[in-house]
C-alpha positions in Angstrom: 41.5 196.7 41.8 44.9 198.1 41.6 47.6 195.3 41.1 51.0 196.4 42.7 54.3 195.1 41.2 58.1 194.8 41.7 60.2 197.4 40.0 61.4 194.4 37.8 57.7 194.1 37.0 56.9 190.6 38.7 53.6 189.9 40.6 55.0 189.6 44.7 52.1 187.2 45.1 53.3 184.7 42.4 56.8 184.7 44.5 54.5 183.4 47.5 52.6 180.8 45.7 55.9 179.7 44.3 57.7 179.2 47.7 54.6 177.7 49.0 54.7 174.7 47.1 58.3 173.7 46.6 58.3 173.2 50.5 55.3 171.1 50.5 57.2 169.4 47.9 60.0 168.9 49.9 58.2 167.6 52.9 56.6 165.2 51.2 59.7 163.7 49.7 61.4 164.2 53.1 58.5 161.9 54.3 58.7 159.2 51.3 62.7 159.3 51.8 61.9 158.2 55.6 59.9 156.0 54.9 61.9 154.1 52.4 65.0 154.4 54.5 63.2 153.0 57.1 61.8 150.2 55.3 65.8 149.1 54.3 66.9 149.5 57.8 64.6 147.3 59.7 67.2 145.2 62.0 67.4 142.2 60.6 66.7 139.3 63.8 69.7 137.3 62.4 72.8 138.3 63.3 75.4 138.5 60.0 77.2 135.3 60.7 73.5 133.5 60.5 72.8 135.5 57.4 75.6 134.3 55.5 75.0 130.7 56.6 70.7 131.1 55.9 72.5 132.4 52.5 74.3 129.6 52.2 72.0 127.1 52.0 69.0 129.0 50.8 66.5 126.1 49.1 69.0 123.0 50.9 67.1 122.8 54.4 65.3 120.1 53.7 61.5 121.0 56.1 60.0 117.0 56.5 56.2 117.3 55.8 53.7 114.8 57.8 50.5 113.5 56.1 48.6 111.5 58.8 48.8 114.7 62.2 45.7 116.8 61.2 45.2 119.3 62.4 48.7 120.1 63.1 50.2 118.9 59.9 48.2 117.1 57.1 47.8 116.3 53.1 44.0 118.0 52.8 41.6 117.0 50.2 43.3 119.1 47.5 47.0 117.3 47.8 48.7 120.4 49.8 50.3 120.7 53.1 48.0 121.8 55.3 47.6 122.6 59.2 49.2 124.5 62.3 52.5 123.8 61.5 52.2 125.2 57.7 51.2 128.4 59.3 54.1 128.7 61.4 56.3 127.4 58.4 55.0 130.2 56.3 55.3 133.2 58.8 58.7 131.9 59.5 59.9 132.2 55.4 58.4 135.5 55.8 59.8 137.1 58.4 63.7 135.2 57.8 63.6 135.4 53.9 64.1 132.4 52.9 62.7 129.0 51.9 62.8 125.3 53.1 63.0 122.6 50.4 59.9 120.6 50.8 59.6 116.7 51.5 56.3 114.8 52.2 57.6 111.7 54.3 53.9 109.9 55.8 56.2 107.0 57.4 57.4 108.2 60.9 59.9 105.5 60.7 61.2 106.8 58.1 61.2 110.4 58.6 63.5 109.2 61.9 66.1 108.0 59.4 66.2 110.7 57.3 66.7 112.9 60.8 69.8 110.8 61.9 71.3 111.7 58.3 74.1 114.4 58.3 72.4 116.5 56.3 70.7 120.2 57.0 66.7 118.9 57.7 63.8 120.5 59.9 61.3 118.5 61.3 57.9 120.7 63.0 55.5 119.4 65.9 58.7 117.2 67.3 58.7 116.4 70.9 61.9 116.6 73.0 63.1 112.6 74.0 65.8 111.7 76.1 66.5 109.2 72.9 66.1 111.9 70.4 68.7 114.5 71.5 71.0 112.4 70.8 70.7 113.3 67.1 68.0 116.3 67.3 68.4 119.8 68.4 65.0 121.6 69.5 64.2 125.0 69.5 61.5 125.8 72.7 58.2 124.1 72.3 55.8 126.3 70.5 53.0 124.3 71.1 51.5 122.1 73.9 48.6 119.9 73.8 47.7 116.9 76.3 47.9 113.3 75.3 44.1 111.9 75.9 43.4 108.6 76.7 40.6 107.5 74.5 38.0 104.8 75.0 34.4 103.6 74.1 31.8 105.3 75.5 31.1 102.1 77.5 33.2 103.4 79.9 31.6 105.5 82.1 34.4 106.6 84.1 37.6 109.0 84.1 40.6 106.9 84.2 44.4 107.7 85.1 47.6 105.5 83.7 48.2 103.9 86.8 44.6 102.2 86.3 45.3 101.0 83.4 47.9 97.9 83.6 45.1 95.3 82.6 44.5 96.9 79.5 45.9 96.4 75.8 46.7 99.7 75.2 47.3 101.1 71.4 50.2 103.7 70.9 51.6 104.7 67.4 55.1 103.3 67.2 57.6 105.6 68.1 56.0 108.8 69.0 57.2 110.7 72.3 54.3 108.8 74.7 55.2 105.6 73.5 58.6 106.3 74.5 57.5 107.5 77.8 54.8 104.3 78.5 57.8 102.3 77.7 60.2 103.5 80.3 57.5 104.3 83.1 55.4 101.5 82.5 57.2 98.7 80.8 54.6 96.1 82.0 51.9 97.4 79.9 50.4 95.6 77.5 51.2 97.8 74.2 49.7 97.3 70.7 52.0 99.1 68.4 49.9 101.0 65.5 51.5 103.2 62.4 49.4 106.3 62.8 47.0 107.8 64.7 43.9 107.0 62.7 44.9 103.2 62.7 44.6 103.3 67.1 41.2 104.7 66.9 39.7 102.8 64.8 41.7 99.6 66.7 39.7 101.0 70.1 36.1 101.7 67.7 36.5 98.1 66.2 37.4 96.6 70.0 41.0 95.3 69.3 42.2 97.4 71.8 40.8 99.1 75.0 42.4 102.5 74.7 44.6 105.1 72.7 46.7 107.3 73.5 47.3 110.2 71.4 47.3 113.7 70.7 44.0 115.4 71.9 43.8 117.7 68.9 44.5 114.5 66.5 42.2 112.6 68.4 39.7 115.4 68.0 39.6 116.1 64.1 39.6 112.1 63.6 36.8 111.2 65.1 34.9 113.7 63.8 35.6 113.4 60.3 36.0 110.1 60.3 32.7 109.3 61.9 33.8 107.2 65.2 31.0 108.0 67.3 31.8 105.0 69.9 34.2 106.6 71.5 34.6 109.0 74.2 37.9 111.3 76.0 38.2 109.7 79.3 41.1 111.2 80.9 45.1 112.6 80.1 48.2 110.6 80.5 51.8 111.3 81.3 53.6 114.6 80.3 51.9 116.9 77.3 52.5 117.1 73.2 55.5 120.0 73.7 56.0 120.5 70.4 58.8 122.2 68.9 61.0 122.3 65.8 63.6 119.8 65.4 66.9 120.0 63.5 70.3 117.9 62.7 72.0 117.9 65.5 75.6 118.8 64.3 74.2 122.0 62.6 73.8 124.7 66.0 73.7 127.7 63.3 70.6 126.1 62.1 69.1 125.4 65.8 69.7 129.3 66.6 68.3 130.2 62.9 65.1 128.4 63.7 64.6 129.6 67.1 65.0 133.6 66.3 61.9 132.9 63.3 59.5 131.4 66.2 60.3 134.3 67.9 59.5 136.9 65.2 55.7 135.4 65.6 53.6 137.3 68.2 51.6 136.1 70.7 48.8 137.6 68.8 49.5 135.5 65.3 50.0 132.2 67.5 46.5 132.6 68.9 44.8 133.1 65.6 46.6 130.4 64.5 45.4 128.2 67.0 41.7 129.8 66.9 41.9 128.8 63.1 42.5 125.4 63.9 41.0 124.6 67.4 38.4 125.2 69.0 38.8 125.3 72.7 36.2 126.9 73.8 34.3 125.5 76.2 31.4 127.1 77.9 28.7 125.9 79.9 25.5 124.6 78.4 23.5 127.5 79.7 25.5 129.8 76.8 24.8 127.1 73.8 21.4 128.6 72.0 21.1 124.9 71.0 20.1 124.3 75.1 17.7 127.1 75.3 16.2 125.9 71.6 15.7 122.6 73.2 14.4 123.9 76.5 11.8 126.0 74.3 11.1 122.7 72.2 10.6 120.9 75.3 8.1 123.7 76.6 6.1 123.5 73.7 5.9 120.2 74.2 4.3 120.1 77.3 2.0 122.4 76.6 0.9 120.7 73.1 0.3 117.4 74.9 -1.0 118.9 78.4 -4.9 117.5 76.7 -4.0 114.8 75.2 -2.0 112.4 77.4 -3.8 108.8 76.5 -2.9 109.8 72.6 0.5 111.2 73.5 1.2 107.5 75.1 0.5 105.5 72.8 2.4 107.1 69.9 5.1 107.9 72.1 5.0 104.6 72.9 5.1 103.4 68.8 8.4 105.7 68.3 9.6 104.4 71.0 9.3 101.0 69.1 10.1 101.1 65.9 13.9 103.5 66.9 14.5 100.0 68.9 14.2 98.2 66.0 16.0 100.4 64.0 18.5 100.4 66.8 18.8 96.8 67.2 19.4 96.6 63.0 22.0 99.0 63.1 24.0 97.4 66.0 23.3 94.2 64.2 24.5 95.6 60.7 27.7 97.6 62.3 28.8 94.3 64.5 28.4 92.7 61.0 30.6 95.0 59.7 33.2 94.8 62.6 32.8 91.2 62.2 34.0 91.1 58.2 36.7 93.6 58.8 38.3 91.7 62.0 38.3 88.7 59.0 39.1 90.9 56.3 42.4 91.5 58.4 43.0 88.0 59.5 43.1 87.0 55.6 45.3 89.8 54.7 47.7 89.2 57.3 47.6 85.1 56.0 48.0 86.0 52.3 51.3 88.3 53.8 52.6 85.6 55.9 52.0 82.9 53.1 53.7 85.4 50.8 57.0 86.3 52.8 57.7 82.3 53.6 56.7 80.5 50.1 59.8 82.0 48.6 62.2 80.9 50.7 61.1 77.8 52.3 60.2 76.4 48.6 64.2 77.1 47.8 64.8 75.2 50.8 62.6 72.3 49.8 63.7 72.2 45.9 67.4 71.2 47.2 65.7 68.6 49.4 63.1 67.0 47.1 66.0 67.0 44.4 68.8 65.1 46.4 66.4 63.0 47.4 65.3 61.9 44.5 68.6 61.8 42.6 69.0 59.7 45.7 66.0 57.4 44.8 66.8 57.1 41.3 70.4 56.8 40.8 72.2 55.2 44.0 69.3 53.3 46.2 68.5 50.0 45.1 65.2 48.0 45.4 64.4 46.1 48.7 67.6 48.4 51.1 66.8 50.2 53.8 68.3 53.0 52.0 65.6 52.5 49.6 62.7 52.6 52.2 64.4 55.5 53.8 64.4 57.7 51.2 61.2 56.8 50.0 59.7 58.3 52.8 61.5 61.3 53.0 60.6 61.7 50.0 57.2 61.4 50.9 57.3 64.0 53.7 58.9 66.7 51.5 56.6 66.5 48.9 53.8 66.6 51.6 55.6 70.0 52.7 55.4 70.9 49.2 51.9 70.5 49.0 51.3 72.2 52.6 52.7 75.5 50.9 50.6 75.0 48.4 47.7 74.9 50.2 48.4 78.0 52.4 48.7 79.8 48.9 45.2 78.2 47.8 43.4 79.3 50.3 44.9 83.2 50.9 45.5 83.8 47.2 42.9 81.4 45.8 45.4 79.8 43.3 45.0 77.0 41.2 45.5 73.2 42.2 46.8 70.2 40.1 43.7 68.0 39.5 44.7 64.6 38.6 42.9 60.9 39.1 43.9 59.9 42.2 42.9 56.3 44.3 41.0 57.9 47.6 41.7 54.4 49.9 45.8 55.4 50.3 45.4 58.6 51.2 42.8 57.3 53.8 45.6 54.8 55.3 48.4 57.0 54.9 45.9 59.7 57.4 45.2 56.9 59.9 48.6 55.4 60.6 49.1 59.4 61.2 46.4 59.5 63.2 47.1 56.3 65.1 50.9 57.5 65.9 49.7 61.1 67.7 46.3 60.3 68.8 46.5 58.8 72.9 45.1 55.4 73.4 41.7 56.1 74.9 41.0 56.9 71.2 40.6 53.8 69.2 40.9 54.1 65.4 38.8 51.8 62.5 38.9 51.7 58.5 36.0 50.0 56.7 36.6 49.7 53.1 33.6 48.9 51.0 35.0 49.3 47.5 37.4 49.3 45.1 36.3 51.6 43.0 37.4 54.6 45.1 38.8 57.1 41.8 38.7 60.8 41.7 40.1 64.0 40.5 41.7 66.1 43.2 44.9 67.0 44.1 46.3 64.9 46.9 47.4 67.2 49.2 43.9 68.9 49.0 42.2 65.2 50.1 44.8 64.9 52.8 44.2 68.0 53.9 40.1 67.5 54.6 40.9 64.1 56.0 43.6 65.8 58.4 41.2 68.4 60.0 37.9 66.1 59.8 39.9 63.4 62.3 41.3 66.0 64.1 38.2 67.9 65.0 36.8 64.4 65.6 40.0 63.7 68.4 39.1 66.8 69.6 35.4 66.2 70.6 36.8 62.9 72.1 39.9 64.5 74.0 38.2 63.9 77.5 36.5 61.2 77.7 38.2 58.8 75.1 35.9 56.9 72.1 36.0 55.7 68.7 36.9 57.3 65.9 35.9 55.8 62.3 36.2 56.1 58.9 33.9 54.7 56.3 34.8 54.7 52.2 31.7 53.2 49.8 30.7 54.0 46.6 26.7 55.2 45.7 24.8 56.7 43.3 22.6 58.8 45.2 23.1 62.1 47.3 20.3 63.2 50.5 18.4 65.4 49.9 19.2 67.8 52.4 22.9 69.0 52.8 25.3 71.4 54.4 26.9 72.0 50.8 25.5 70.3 47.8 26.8 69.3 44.8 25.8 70.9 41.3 25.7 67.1 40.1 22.3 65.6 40.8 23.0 62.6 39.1 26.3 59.5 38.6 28.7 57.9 40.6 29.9 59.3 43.9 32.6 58.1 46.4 31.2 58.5 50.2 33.5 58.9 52.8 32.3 59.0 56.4 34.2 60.6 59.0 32.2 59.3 62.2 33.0 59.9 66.2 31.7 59.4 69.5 32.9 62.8 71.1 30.7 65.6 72.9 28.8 66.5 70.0 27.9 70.1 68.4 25.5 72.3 69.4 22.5 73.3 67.4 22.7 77.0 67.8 26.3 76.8 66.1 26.0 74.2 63.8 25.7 76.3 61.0 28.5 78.4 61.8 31.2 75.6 62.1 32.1 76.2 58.4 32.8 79.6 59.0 36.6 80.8 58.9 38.0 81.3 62.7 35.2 79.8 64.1 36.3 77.7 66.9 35.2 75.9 70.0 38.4 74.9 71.0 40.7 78.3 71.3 41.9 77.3 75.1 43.7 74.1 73.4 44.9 75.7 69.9 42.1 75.7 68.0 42.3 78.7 65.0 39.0 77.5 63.5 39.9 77.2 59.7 40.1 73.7 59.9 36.2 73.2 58.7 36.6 76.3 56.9 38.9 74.8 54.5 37.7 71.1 54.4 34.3 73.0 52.8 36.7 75.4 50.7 38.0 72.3 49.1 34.8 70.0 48.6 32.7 73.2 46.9 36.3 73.3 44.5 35.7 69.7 43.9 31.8 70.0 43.2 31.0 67.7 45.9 28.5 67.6 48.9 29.5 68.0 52.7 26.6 66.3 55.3 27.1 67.2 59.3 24.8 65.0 61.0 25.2 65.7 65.3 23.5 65.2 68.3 25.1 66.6 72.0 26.7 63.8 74.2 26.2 61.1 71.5 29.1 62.3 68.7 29.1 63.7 65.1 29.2 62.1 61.9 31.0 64.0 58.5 29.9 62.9 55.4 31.4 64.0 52.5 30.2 62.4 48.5 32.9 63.4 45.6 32.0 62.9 42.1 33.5 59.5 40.9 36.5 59.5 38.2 36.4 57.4 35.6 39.6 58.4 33.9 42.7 56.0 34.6 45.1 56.7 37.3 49.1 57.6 36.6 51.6 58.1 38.6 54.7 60.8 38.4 57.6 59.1 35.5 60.5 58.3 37.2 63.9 60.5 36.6 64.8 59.3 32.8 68.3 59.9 31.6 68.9 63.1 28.8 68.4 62.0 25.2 71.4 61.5 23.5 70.8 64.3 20.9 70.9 67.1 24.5 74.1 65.5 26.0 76.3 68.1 24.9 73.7 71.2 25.1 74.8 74.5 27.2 72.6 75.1 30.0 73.0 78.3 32.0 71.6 78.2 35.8 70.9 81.3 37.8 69.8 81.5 41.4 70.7 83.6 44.4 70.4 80.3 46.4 73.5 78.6 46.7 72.6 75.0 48.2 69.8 74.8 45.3 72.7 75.9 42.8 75.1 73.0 44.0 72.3 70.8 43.4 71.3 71.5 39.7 74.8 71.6 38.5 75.2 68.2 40.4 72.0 67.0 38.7 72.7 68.2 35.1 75.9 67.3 35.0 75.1 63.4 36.1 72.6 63.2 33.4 75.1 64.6 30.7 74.5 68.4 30.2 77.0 71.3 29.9 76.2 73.4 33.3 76.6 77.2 33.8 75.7 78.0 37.7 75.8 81.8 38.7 73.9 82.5 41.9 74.4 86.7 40.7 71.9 87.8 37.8 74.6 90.6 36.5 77.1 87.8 36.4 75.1 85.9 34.9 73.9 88.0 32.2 78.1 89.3 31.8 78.4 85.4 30.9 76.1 85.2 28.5 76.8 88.5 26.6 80.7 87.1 26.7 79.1 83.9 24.2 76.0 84.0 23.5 75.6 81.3 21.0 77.7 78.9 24.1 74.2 78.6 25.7 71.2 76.3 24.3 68.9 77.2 27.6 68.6 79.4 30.0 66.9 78.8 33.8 66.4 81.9 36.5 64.6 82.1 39.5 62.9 85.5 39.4 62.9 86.6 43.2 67.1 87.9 43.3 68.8 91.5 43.8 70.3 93.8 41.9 68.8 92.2 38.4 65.2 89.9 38.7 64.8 87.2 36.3 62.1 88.7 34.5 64.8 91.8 33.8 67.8 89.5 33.3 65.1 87.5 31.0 64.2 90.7 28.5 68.6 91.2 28.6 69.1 87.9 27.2 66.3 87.8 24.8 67.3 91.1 23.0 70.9 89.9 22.6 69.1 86.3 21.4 65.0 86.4 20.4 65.3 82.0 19.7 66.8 81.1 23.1 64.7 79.0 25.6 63.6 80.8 28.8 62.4 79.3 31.7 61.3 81.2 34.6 61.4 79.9 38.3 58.8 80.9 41.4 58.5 80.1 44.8 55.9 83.0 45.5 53.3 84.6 43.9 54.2 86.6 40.4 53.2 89.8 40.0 51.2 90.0 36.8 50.1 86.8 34.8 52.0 84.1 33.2 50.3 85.2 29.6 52.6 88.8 30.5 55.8 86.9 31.2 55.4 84.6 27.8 54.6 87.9 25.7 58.3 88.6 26.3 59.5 85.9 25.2 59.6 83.3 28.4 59.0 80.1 27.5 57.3 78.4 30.2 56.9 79.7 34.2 57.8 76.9 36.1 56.5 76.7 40.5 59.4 75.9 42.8 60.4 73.9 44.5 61.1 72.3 41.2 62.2 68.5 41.7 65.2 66.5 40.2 62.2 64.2 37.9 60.1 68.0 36.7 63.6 69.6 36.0 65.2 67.3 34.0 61.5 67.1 32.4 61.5 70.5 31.6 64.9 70.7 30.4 64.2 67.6 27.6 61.2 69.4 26.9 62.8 72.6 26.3 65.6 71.9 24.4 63.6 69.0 22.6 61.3 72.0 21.0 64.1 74.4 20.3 66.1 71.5 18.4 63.4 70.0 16.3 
C-alpha cells in the first residue's frame, strides 16, 4: 500500500488520531469540572446568618439522650444510643454539618431542669404542653403515635377515658398525658410512676388497673420484657406528637432544627419507622402461620377420623396434666407477685426508717440530755419535779428505743442484750393498756414468781407485749371480755410449737398472753406470723404486729405457742430462756475526774439545739468546750491550734464537710488525737472501716447526758494514761 504524506513529511492520519483524543480529553475533564463544581455549589438549606451561628457553637448544643423510651430512644445492650430518634439525629448532622454534644440524662425530672437552663440544649421525641412553651420552642412534630391504654387481659372489653374514673390509673410523672389527665380529668385516681417500664409492670403485678403510655413503648416492653398478662384495650386523649425541643430564648436554634427535619424525605422517615415498627397489620387469612394451623388441624382430623375412643382418652390425659401445670404456674407466679409486693413494702420501710432516724434521733439527744441534766443536777428526791422528769425521761428513752426498733427490723441491726427483770416491763404495758383500752375490756396480772430474769433488750420485750395485748383488744373490740396476762417460771417446753426454741433443756420464763375475743380461724392460723398479714385492715391494722413479736422471740432463742379456738378466744404463749446473770441498771451522770477538768473538747454538729446542749453539759461538769455547728469551721479552728484540743466529737451526717472527711483532716494534722464519731442513721460501710482511720469509737445518737459524759471520761481517760 502506498502511504501518502505532507510535503513536510508527516503522516495526515497521525494529525487525526491526535485531534481525536485531546477532545475526548477535554470532555471528560469538562464533565469531572461539572461535577466537582456542582458538588461545591449545592445550596446550602441554612441561610448565612444560621451558618455563622451553627458555626458558632459547633460541639456546644448540648442533644439530651433518653435511656428508658425504646424504641424511640434507648441505651441497647451494647451501652449506645439507640432508636428512632438516633436516626433522625444522625441524618440531621449529615445533611447540616455539624454535631450535637452528647448527654445521657435517664431521669425525666431531671432532663426538665436542665431544659429550663439558659443554655443552647436539644431535647428529641418532646411533646408540645401548654406548660412547656413557656421555656421550650418546638420544631413541627415529626412523629405521632397514640397513647394506649393498657390492661390485663382480664378485661375483655375496649374501654374509653371517660369509663375509667373508678380506676387507679398509672402515668409516668410528668410526661405530656399526664399533664393532659391532670387538667381534663383531675378526679382521677393517678399513681405516679418514673418510667414506662415501672407502669407496666405496676398493671402486670395488679397495683394498678391501667397504663397509659406510648403505644410503641408499650409495645417493645412487653415483649421483651415478657408481660404476657396484659392486653391494648383502647387509646386515650390526644396522640404522642413528637417533635424536637429547644431553649426557648435561642429562635436561631429553633429555625436551625426545623430546616434539618426538613432535609429528611418522606422516603428516609418511612424506613426509619419500617426499621423500628412494625405496623403492619393484615388479616389472619394472609399469616402462613393460619393456613399451617388450618393444615395441622386437617391432618388432624383425618389421623383420628378411626380412632375416636383412643383419641378421648389421651386427649382427655393432656388435657390434665396442662391443668396441673397450669394451676403450678399460677400458683408459683402469684407467689412471686406475692414476694415482690413484700419485697417493696420492706424497701420502702428500710427508706422511711432511714430518712427520719437522723433527724428525729437529733431531736431526741437534746431532749434525753436536758432531761437528764435535769434529773441529776437540779431535781431533788421525793418533788414533783423529780417524778416529772422521771417520766419524761422514761417516754424519751421509749422513743429512743421505738427508732431503734424500726431500724431492727428493716435493716436487721443489732440490739443491746442485757439482764433485765420481765414483771416491770409487764406492769409498765398494762397501766398502758388499762389507760387506752375502753371499759368493757377488763385487765388482770398474775404473778407466779420472782425469778422472772432474762437477757433482752427492753424495748424489744415491750414491744411483743405491746402488739400481743393489742391484737388481744382487738379480737375483744365488739363484744367486750377479759384480757390476761400470766408470768411463771418452768422447766419444760410442749412439744409442739409455732416457733421452738434451739434449747431443749433449763430454766424458762412463761408468759401468757390470754383473751376472750372472736378467736382465729384455722385456715389462717399459720399465716398470722406472716409480715402484712392482717384481719383488721378496716380499723388500722398493717399486720406486722405478729410479724415482729416472732422476729424478736426467734432473736432471743425462745418458743412462741398460739393456742385458739373461734368464738371462745386465743391464748399466746411465749417461754424465754431464763438469765442467771445479775441485773444492773444505767450509772447515774458522775461528775469529770479531776485530772479532765481542764481538757479541750471540740464539738461539731449541724444541729444547733443539740449544740447548745453539749456545751451546757460540758461546761457544768468542768470541761473546756469548742461548739461549731459548720465542719469547715470547725476543722479552720482546729488547724488555727491544734495541740488546744484534747478530743474531738462530730456527728457525721452535715454538708459541705461529713465527719468521716473532717475526721481524716484532723487526724493527718494530729495521728494521737481522740475521735469520736456520732450517728443517728445507718453508716455506710462498717464500724471496723471508720476505726482503720483512726476513729476511736462510733458512738449511736441520740447520745444522752449519762453515755456522753461516759464516753468523754473514757476517751480522754485512755489518751491520758
Amino acid at each position: 500500500m502506498t502511504t501518502i504524506k505532507k510535503p513536510d513529511g508527516t503522516n495526515p492520519e497521525n494529525g487525526d488520531c491526535k485531534y481525536r483524543w485531546a477532545c475526548i480529553s477535554l470532555l471528560v475533564s469538562l464533565i469531572f469540572l461539572g461535577s466537582v463544581f456542582g458538588y461545591y455549589h449545592k445550596k446550602d438549606p441554612l441561610s448565612v446568618e444560621e451558618r455563622e451561628w451553627l458555626t458558632a457553637h459547633n460541639g456546644q448544643i448540648v442533644l439530651i439522650q433518653n435511656c428508658t423510651f425504646p424504641p424511640i430512644e434507648f441505651v441497647d445492650d451494647n451501652g449506645l444510643w439507640n432508636g428512632i430518634s438516633k436516626d433522625y439525629i444522625t441524618l440531621i448532622e449529615e445533611r447540616l454539618g455539624f454535631r450535637f454534644k452528647r448527654m445521657l440524662e435517664c431521669e425525666f425530672e431531671k432532663t426538665i431542669e436542665t431544659l429550663q437552663k439558659k443554655i443552647a440544649a436539644v431535647k428529641c421525641n418532646f411533646q408540645e404542653t401548654p406548660e412547656r412553651q413557656s421555656y421550650l420552642s418546638f420544631t413541627a412534630p415529626y412523629l405521632e403515635l397514640p397513647n394506649a391504654i393498657i390492661m390485663r387481659k382480664e378485661a375483655k372489653r375496649s374501654l374509653h377515658l371517660a369509663e375509667m374514673k373508678d380506676m387507679k390509673i398509672a402515668l409516668v410523672r410528668n410526661f405530656a398525658i399526664h399533664e393532659y389527665i391532670q387538667v381534663n380529668y383531675p378526679h382521677f385516681t393517678l399513681l405516679l410512676v418514673d418510667s414506662s417500664l415501672d407502669g407496666l409492670k405496676k398493671v402486670a403485678f395488679g397495683q394498678a388497673d391501667a397504663v397509659i403510655i406510648n403505644l410503641a413503648v408499650a409495645s417493645y416492653y412487653i415483649e421483651s420484657q415478657g408481660l404476657t398478662n396484659l392486653r391494648m384495650v383502647g387509646v386515650a386523649g390526644e396522640s404522642n406528637r413528637l417533635s424536637f425541643a429547644s431553649t426557648r430564648d435561642m429562635p436561631m436554634l429553633d429555625r436551625i432544627l426545623a430546616k434539618g427535619l426538613a432535609e429528611i424525605s418522606s422516603k428516609e422517615k418511612k424506613s426509619i419507622l419500617k426499621k423500628w415498627i412494625h405496623l403492619e397489620q393484615g388479616g389472619v387469612i394472609y399469616d402462613k402461620r393460619f393456613w399451617y394451623t388450618v393444615g395441622g388441624i386437617y391432618l388432624v382430623v383425618l389421623a383420628v377420623t378411626g380412632s375416636v375412643f383412643t383419641w378421648n382418652r389421651i386427649l382427655k390425659s393432656q388435657v390434665d396434666q396442662k391443668t396441673r401445670e397450669l394451676k403450678q404456674e399460677l400458683a408459683e407466679r402469684k407467689m412471686m407477685e406475692l414476694q415482690l409486693l413484700q419485697s417493696e413494702k420492706m424497701e420502702a420501710i428500710g427508706t422511711f426508717a432511714g430518712g427520719i432516724a437522723h433527724d428525729f434521733n437529733n431531736a431526741l439527744a437534746a431532749i434525753i440530755g436536758y432531761c437528764e441534766m435535769i434529773d441529776t443536777v437540779d431535781a431533788q428526791e421525793g418533788t414533783r419535779l423529780k417524778w416529772r422528769i422521771t417520766h419524761a425521761l422514761r417516754a424519751a428513752y421509749r422513743a429512743k428505743g421505738l427508732v431503734q426498733q424500726i431500724l431492727t427490723f428493716s435493716r436487721q441491726t443489732e440490739q443491746e442484750k442485757r439482764p433485765i427483770y420481765l414483771s416491770p416491763v409487764i406492769t409498765e404495758v398494762m397501766d398502758f393498756m388499762k389507760a387506752t383500752l375502753p371499759t368493757t375490756i377488763k385487765i388482770t396480772k398474775t404473778i407466779k414468781t420472782d425469778n422472772d430474769v432474762i437477757n433482752a433488750d427492753p424495748t424489744q420485750i415491750h414491744r411483743v407485749l405491746m402488739n400481743l395485748c393489742s391484737n388481744a383488744a382487738q379480737a375483744m373490740q365488739e363484744q367486750g371480755g377479759t384480757l390476761e396476762l400470766v408470768l411463771s417460771r418452768t422447766k419444760t417446753l410442749p412439744t409442739s410449737a409455732f416457733l421452738k426454741s434451739k434449747q431443749e433443756s433449763g430454766s424458762f420464763i412463761c408468759l401468757e398472753v390470754h383473751d376472750s375475743g372472736v378467736g382465729i380461724e384455722p385456715a389462717i392460723i399459720n399465716k398470722i406470723c406472716q409480715p402484712f398479714f392482717t384481719t383488721n385492715s378496716r380499723s388500722g391494722g398493717t399486720g406486722m404486729g405478729l410479724a415482729v413479736v416472732h422476729s424478736i422471740i426467734k432473736d432471743l432463742d425462745g418458743s412462741l405457742v398460739v393456742d385458739s379456738e373461734p368464738g371462745r378466744g386465743s391464748r399466746f404463749t411465749v417461754y424465754l430462756p431464763e438469765c442467771h446473770a445479775t441485773v444492773t441498771t444505767p450509772g447515774q451522770l458522775g461528775a469529770a475526774g479531776s485530772v479532765h477538768r481542764a481538757a479541750t473538747i471540740l464539738f461539731v454538729d449541724d444541729e444547733l439545739p443539740l449544740v447548745e446542749f453539749v456545751e451546757d453539759l460540758l461546761n457544768h461538769h468542768g470541761y473546756n468546750v469548742i461548739v461549731s455547728d459548720n465542719s469547715v469551721s470547725a476543722l479552720e479552728i482546729f488547724w488555727n491550734d491544734p495541740e488546744r484540743v484534747d478530743l474531738v466529737i462530730s456527728d457525721i451526717t452535715m454538708p459541705h464537710m461529713t465527719g468521716i472527711e473532717l475526721a481524716e483532716e484532723i487526724l493527718a494534722i494530729r495521728p494521737e488525737i481522740p475521735v469520736v464519731l456520732c450517728s443517728g442513721g445507718n453508716v455506710s460501710g462498717s464500724e471496723q472501716e471508720l476505726l482503720s482511720i483512726g476513729v476511736r469509737r462510733l458512738a449511736k445518737k441520740p447520745l444522752g447526758a449519762t453515755q456522753l459524759i461516759r464516753i468523754v471520761q473514757e476517751e480522754l481517760q485512755a489518751s491520758f494514761s
